[in-house]
C-alpha positions in Angstrom: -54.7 6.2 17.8 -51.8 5.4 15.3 -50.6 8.4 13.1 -52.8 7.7 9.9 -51.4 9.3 6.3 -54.9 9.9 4.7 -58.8 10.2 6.1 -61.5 8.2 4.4 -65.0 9.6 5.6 -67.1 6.9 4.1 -70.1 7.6 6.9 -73.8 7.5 5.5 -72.7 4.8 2.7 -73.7 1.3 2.3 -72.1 -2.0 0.9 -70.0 -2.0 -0.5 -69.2 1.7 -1.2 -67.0 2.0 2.1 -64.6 -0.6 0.3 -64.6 0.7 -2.8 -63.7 3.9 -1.3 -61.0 2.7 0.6 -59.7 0.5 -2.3 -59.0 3.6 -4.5 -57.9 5.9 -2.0 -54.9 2.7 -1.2 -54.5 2.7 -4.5 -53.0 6.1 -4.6 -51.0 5.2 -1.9 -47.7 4.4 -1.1 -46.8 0.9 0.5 -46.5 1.2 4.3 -48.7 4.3 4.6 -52.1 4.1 6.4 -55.3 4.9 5.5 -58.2 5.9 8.5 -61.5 4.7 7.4 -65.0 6.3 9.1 -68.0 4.2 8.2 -71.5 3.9 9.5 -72.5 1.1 8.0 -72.5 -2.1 10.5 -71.4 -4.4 8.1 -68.3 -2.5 7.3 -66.7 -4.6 10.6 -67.0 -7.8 8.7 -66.4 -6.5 5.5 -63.0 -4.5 6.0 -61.9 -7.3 7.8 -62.4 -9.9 4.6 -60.9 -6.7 2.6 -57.6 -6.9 4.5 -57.3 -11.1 4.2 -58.0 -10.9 0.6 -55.8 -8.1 -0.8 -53.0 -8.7 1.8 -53.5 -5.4 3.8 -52.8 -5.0 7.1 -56.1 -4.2 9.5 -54.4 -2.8 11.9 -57.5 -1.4 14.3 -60.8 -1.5 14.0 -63.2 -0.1 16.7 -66.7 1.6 17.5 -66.6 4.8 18.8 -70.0 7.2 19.0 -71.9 4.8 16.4 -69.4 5.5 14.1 -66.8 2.1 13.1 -63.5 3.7 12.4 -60.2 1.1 10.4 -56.7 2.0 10.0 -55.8 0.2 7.1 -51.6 -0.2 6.4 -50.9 -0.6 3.1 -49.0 -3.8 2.3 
């Protein structure tokens, strides 16, 4: 896995609280860095990936592992 700059455990929450999570904690950071995102929530998959279209974002992986759906987000 790609070296991450900050961990966002967003596992046990629902829509849309893995977003909004993520949203702030790329707020706070710099352009370039990359946030790793841990969500149990299904529809996360679909959702991170409309997340990256509409704020320009780059998804760079997204993948299940142990029931878990784990994102590295770059930050554009």
């Amino acid at each position: 896995m790609t070296d991450f700059s900050q961990e966002l455990d967003a596992s046990g929450l629902n829509c849309p609280l893995p977003i909004l999570r993520a949203k702030k904690a790329l707020g706070a950071m710099a352009s370039g860095e990359v946030l790793k995102i841990i969500a149990t929530d299904p529809g996360s998959v679909k959702d991170f990936d409309s997340f990256a279209k509409q704020t320009g974002n780059e998804l760079m992986e997204s993948k299940e592992e142990g029931g878990k759906f784990l994102f590295l987000m770059k930050k554009k």
